[in-house]
N, C-alpha and C positions, 0 to 999 in steps of 0.2 A: 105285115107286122102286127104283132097282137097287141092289145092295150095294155099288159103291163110293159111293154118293152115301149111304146107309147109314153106311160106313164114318166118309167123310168129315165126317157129322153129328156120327157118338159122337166122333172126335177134336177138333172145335171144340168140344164140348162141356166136353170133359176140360181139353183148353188156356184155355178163358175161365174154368174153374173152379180152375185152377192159376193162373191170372193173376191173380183176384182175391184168392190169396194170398201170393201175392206178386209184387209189382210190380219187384220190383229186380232189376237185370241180375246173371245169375249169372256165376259165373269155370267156365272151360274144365274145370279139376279135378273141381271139383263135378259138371257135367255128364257128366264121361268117368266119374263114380263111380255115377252112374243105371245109365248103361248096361253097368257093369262092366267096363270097358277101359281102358287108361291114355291120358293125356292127348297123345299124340304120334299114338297110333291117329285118337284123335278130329278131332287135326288134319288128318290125312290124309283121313280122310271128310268134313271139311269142306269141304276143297280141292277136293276131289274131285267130288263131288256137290253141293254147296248154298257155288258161286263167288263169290256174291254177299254172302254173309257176311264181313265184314270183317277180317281176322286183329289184331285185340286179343284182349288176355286176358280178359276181359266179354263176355260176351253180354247185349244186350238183349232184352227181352221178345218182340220182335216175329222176331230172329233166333230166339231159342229157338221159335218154332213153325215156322218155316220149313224146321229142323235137327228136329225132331219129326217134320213131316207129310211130310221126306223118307226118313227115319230110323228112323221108325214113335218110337212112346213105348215108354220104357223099362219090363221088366217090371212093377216093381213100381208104376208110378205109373198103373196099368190098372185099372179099378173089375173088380172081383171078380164072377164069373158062375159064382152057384150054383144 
């Protein structure tokens, strides 16, 4: 197995495990507060990189992985490697 297919596993991983707790679309703020940037940045790397994401203020679940696996996940929502 090569590491990004590696990679690619621990993040479906993380995401199906963040989805089963919660299922509800989050707002833009929430998100740009993950990954510690304000919510105008976040737009811009949205636009930017993952076009296909709809410009509402919500993200649904399946956009938030899509803004994840482009975006990598935000520091703290990484399982811990001790």
């Amino acid at each position: 197995m090569q590491p990004v297919d590696k990679t690619l596993q621990n993040l479906q991983q993380i995401l199906i495990s963040n989805y089963e707790h919660s299922v509800q679309p989050k707002n833009r703020q929430t998100i740009a507060e993950e990954y510690g940037i304000h919510v105008s940045t976040l737009r811009r790397l949205i636009k930017n990189k993952c076009p296909e994401i709809p410009s509402r203020a919500s993200l649904m679940p399946a956009d938030i992985m899509v803004l994840y696996s482009r975006l990598g996940i935000p520091p703290y929502l990484k399982p811990r490697q001790d």
